[in-house]
N, C-alpha and C positions, 0 to 999 in steps of 0.2 A: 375310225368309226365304220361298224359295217352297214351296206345297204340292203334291207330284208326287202323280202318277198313273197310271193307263194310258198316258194318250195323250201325255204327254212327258215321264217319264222315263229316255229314253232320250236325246233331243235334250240334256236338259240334263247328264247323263252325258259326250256328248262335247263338250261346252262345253271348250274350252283347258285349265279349269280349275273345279272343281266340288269342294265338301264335303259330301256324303251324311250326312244322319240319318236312319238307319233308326229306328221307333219304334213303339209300337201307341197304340192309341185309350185303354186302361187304366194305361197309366207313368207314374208319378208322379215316378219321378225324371227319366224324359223333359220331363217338363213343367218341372221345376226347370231340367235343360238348355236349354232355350228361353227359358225366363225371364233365366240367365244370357247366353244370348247377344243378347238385346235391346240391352246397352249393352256390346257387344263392336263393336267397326267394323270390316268385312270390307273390306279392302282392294279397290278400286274393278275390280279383273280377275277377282275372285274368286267363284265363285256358291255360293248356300247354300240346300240346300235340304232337304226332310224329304219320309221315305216312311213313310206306318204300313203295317203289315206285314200287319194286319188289314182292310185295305181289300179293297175286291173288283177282280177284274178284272188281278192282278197275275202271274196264273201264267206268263206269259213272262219279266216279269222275274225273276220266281225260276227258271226253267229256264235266263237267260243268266247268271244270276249265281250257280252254285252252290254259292257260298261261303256265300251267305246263310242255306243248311237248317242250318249247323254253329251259327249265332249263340247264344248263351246267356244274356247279360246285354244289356240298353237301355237306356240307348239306343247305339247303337252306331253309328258313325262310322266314313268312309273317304273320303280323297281321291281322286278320277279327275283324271288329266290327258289331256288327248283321249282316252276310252274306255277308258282304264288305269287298274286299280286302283295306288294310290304307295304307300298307308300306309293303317290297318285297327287302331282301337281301342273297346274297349269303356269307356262311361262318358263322364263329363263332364268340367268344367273348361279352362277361357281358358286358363292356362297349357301345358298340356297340347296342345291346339290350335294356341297360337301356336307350340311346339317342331317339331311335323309340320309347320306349312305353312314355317317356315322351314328346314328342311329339304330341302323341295320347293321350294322358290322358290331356294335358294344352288347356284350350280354347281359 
């Protein structure tokens, strides 16, 4: 999993293919989320990465991604495929995840 930031969460955004976990520094069910995804295997096209939301330095990204002031519950998830949001859910679970990426991945 990689950990974004300022300076490339953008790049990795329009990656072909990218899984966004937005999260803060204090989620505990974030942290259960990650811990589940340790022995999940991200298919080798696939990127996966985490933003906490409490970090500094991210007001651009919140200004490109509006959607993000509405968020309620964490950890919360969204597919980009080249710089497009696909799919956009709150919470965890493998199941779950593999339903939206197969989704996105079947034409």
């Amino acid at each position: 999993m990689e950990i974004l930031n300022q300076s490339n969460w953008e790049e990795f955004l329009y990656s072909p293919t990218s899984i966004l976990i937005l999260s803060k520094t204090d989620c505990e069910s974030c942290e259960a989320w990650f811990s589940e995804l340790e022995t999940y295997e991200i298919p080798p096209d696939i990127r996966l990465g985490k933003l906490l939301l409490d970090s500094p330095g991210l007001g651009r990204f919140k200004m490109e991604n509006d959607w993000v002031a509405n968020i309620d519950i964490l950890p919360f998830n969204a597919i980009f495929v080249d710089g497009d949001v696909k799919k956009q859910w709150a919470g965890g679970g493998i199941e779950r995840l593999q339903t939206r990426l197969n989704q996105i991945m079947s034409p």
